[in-house]
C-alpha positions as CSV (number, residue, x, y, z in Angstrom):
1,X,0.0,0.0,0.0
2,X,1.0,3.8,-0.6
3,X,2.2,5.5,1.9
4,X,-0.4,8.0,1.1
5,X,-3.8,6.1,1.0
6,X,-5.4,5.6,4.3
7,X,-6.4,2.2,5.0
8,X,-10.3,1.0,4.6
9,X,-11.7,-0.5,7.7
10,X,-14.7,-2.0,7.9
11,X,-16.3,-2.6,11.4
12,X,-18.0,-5.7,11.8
13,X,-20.8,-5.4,14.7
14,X,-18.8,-7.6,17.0
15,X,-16.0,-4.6,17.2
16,X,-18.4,-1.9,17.7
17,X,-20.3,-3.3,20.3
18,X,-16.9,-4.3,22.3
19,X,-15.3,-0.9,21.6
20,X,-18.4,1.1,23.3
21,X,-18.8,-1.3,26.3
22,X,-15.8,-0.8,28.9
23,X,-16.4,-4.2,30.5
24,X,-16.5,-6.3,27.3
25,X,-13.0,-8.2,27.4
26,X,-12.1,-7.1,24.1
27,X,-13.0,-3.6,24.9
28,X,-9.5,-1.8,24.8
29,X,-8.1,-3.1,21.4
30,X,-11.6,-2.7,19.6
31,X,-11.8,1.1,21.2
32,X,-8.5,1.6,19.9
33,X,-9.5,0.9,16.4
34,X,-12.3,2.8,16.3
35,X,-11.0,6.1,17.9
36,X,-8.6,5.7,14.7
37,X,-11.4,5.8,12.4
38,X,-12.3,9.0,14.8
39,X,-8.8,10.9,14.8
40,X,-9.4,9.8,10.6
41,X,-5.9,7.7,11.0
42,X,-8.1,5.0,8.7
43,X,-11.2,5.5,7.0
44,X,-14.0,3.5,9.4
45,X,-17.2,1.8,7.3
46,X,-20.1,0.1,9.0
47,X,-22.9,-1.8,7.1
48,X,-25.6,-0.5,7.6
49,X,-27.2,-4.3,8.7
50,X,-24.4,-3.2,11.8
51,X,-26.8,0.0,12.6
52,X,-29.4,-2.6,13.3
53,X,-27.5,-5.4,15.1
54,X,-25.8,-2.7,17.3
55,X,-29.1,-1.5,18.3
56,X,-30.9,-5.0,18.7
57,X,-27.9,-6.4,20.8
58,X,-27.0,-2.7,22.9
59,X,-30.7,-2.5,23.9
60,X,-31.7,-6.0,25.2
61,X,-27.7,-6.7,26.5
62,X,-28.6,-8.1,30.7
63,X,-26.2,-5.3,31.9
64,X,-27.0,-2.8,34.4
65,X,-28.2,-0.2,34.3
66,X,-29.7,-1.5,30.5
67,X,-29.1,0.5,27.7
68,X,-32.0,2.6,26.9
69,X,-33.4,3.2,22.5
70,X,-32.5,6.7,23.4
71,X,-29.1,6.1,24.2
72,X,-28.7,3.4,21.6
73,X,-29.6,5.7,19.0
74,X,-27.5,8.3,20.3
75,X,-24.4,5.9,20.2
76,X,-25.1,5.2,16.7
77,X,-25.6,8.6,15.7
78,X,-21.9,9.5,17.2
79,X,-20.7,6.4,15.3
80,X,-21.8,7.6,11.8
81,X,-20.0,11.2,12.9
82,X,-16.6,9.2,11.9
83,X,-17.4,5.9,10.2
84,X,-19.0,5.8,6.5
85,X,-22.7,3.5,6.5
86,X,-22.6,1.3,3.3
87,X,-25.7,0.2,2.2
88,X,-26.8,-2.4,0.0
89,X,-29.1,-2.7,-3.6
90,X,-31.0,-5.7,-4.4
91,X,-28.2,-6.7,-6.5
92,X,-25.7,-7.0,-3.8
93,X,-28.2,-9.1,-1.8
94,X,-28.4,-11.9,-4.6
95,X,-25.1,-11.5,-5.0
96,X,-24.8,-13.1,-1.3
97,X,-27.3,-15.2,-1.6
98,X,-25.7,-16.9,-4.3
99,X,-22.6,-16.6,-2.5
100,X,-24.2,-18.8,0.4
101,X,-25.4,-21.6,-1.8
102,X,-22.5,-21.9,-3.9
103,X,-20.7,-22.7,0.0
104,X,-24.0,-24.5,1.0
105,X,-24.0,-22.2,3.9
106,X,-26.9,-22.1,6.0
107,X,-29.1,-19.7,8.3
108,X,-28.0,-16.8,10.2
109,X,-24.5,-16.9,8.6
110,X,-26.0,-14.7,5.2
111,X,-26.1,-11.6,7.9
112,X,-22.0,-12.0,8.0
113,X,-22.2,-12.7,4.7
114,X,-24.0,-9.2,4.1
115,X,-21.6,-7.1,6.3
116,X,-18.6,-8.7,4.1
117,X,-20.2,-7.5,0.6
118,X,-19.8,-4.3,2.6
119,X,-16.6,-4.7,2.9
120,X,-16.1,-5.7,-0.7
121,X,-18.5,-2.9,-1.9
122,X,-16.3,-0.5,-0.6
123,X,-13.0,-2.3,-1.5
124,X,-12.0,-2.4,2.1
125,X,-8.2,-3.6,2.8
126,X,-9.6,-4.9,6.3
127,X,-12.4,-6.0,7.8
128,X,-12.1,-5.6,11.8
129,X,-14.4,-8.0,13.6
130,X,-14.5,-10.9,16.9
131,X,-15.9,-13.8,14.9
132,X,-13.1,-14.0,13.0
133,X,-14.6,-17.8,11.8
134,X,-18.1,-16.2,10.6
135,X,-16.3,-14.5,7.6
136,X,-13.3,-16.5,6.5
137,X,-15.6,-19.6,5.6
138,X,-17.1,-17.0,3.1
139,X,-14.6,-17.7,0.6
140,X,-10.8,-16.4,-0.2
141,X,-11.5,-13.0,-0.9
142,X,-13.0,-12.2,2.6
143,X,-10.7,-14.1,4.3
144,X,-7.7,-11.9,3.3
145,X,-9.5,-9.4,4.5
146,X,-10.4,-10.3,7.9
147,X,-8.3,-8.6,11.3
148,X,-9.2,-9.7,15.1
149,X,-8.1,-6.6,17.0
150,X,-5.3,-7.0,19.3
Protein backbone atom coordinates (compact mmCIF):
# COMPACT_ATOMS: atom_id res chain seq x y z
CA UNK A 1 0.00 0.00 0.00
CA UNK A 2 0.99 3.82 -0.64
CA UNK A 3 2.21 5.50 1.91
CA UNK A 4 -0.39 8.03 1.12
CA UNK A 5 -3.77 6.12 1.02
CA UNK A 6 -5.42 5.62 4.28
CA UNK A 7 -6.38 2.16 5.03
CA UNK A 8 -10.33 1.00 4.55
CA UNK A 9 -11.66 -0.52 7.67
CA UNK A 10 -14.73 -2.00 7.92
CA UNK A 11 -16.26 -2.59 11.41
CA UNK A 12 -17.99 -5.67 11.76
CA UNK A 13 -20.79 -5.37 14.72
CA UNK A 14 -18.77 -7.61 16.96
CA UNK A 15 -15.99 -4.57 17.16
CA UNK A 16 -18.37 -1.94 17.73
CA UNK A 17 -20.29 -3.32 20.27
CA UNK A 18 -16.88 -4.28 22.26
CA UNK A 19 -15.30 -0.86 21.57
CA UNK A 20 -18.44 1.10 23.29
CA UNK A 21 -18.78 -1.33 26.29
CA UNK A 22 -15.77 -0.75 28.88
CA UNK A 23 -16.44 -4.18 30.53
CA UNK A 24 -16.53 -6.34 27.31
CA UNK A 25 -12.98 -8.25 27.36
CA UNK A 26 -12.09 -7.05 24.14
CA UNK A 27 -12.96 -3.62 24.85
CA UNK A 28 -9.54 -1.78 24.78
CA UNK A 29 -8.07 -3.14 21.42
CA UNK A 30 -11.58 -2.71 19.55
CA UNK A 31 -11.84 1.06 21.18
CA UNK A 32 -8.51 1.64 19.92
CA UNK A 33 -9.48 0.95 16.40
CA UNK A 34 -12.25 2.76 16.29
CA UNK A 35 -10.98 6.14 17.90
CA UNK A 36 -8.63 5.72 14.66
CA UNK A 37 -11.38 5.85 12.40
CA UNK A 38 -12.34 8.95 14.77
CA UNK A 39 -8.83 10.87 14.78
CA UNK A 40 -9.39 9.83 10.60
CA UNK A 41 -5.87 7.69 11.01
CA UNK A 42 -8.11 5.01 8.75
CA UNK A 43 -11.18 5.46 6.96
CA UNK A 44 -14.00 3.51 9.37
CA UNK A 45 -17.22 1.77 7.32
CA UNK A 46 -20.12 0.08 9.04
CA UNK A 47 -22.91 -1.79 7.08
CA UNK A 48 -25.63 -0.52 7.62
CA UNK A 49 -27.16 -4.30 8.67
CA UNK A 50 -24.43 -3.18 11.76
CA UNK A 51 -26.76 0.01 12.62
CA UNK A 52 -29.41 -2.55 13.31
CA UNK A 53 -27.49 -5.41 15.07
CA UNK A 54 -25.75 -2.69 17.29
CA UNK A 55 -29.06 -1.51 18.26
CA UNK A 56 -30.89 -5.02 18.70
CA UNK A 57 -27.90 -6.38 20.78
CA UNK A 58 -26.97 -2.67 22.94
CA UNK A 59 -30.75 -2.47 23.93
CA UNK A 60 -31.69 -6.04 25.21
CA UNK A 61 -27.74 -6.72 26.55
CA UNK A 62 -28.61 -8.08 30.70
CA UNK A 63 -26.23 -5.28 31.92
CA UNK A 64 -27.03 -2.80 34.40
CA UNK A 65 -28.24 -0.21 34.25
CA UNK A 66 -29.72 -1.50 30.54
CA UNK A 67 -29.14 0.54 27.67
CA UNK A 68 -32.00 2.60 26.85
CA UNK A 69 -33.38 3.24 22.51
CA UNK A 70 -32.49 6.65 23.40
CA UNK A 71 -29.08 6.10 24.21
CA UNK A 72 -28.72 3.36 21.62
CA UNK A 73 -29.59 5.72 19.01
CA UNK A 74 -27.48 8.28 20.35
CA UNK A 75 -24.41 5.94 20.16
CA UNK A 76 -25.14 5.24 16.66
CA UNK A 77 -25.60 8.62 15.72
CA UNK A 78 -21.91 9.54 17.15
CA UNK A 79 -20.69 6.39 15.34
CA UNK A 80 -21.77 7.63 11.82
CA UNK A 81 -19.98 11.16 12.91
CA UNK A 82 -16.63 9.19 11.88
CA UNK A 83 -17.37 5.88 10.21
CA UNK A 84 -18.96 5.78 6.46
CA UNK A 85 -22.66 3.46 6.49
CA UNK A 86 -22.62 1.28 3.26
CA UNK A 87 -25.72 0.24 2.15
CA UNK A 88 -26.79 -2.40 -0.01
CA UNK A 89 -29.12 -2.69 -3.59
CA UNK A 90 -31.04 -5.71 -4.35
CA UNK A 91 -28.17 -6.71 -6.54
CA UNK A 92 -25.65 -7.01 -3.82
CA UNK A 93 -28.18 -9.10 -1.78
CA UNK A 94 -28.38 -11.88 -4.64
CA UNK A 95 -25.08 -11.46 -5.00
CA UNK A 96 -24.84 -13.08 -1.25
CA UNK A 97 -27.26 -15.18 -1.55
CA UNK A 98 -25.67 -16.94 -4.34
CA UNK A 99 -22.57 -16.55 -2.48
CA UNK A 100 -24.24 -18.81 0.40
CA UNK A 101 -25.41 -21.55 -1.78
CA UNK A 102 -22.48 -21.86 -3.92
CA UNK A 103 -20.68 -22.72 -0.05
CA UNK A 104 -23.97 -24.52 1.03
CA UNK A 105 -23.96 -22.25 3.94
CA UNK A 106 -26.92 -22.13 6.03
CA UNK A 107 -29.06 -19.69 8.25
CA UNK A 108 -28.01 -16.81 10.20
CA UNK A 109 -24.49 -16.89 8.61
CA UNK A 110 -25.99 -14.71 5.22
CA UNK A 111 -26.05 -11.63 7.91
CA UNK A 112 -22.02 -11.96 8.03
CA UNK A 113 -22.17 -12.67 4.74
CA UNK A 114 -24.00 -9.24 4.10
CA UNK A 115 -21.57 -7.12 6.32
CA UNK A 116 -18.58 -8.73 4.07
CA UNK A 117 -20.24 -7.49 0.61
CA UNK A 118 -19.81 -4.31 2.61
CA UNK A 119 -16.59 -4.72 2.93
CA UNK A 120 -16.06 -5.66 -0.74
CA UNK A 121 -18.49 -2.94 -1.93
CA UNK A 122 -16.29 -0.46 -0.60
CA UNK A 123 -13.03 -2.32 -1.54
CA UNK A 124 -12.02 -2.39 2.06
CA UNK A 125 -8.22 -3.63 2.83
CA UNK A 126 -9.60 -4.92 6.33
CA UNK A 127 -12.44 -6.03 7.76
CA UNK A 128 -12.15 -5.55 11.76
CA UNK A 129 -14.43 -8.00 13.61
CA UNK A 130 -14.45 -10.87 16.94
CA UNK A 131 -15.85 -13.80 14.91
CA UNK A 132 -13.11 -13.97 12.97
CA UNK A 133 -14.65 -17.75 11.82
CA UNK A 134 -18.12 -16.22 10.62
CA UNK A 135 -16.35 -14.46 7.59
CA UNK A 136 -13.35 -16.53 6.47
CA UNK A 137 -15.57 -19.63 5.60
CA UNK A 138 -17.07 -16.96 3.14
CA UNK A 139 -14.57 -17.71 0.58
CA UNK A 140 -10.76 -16.39 -0.21
CA UNK A 141 -11.45 -12.97 -0.93
CA UNK A 142 -12.95 -12.24 2.62
CA UNK A 143 -10.73 -14.07 4.32
CA UNK A 144 -7.72 -11.92 3.30
CA UNK A 145 -9.54 -9.45 4.50
CA UNK A 146 -10.44 -10.28 7.92
CA UNK A 147 -8.32 -8.64 11.29
CA UNK A 148 -9.19 -9.65 15.07
CA UNK A 149 -8.11 -6.63 16.95
CA UNK A 150 -5.31 -6.97 19.33
Amino acid sequence: MGANRTVKVLFDTSVIIAAVLPKHPSHTPCFAELQAAELNQIQGYLSTHSLAEVYSVMTRMPSQPRMSPQEAQSLLQRCLQYLEAVSLETVDYQAVIAQMAALNLRGGGIFDALIAQAALKVSADQLLTLNSSHFTRLGTVIAQMVRVPT
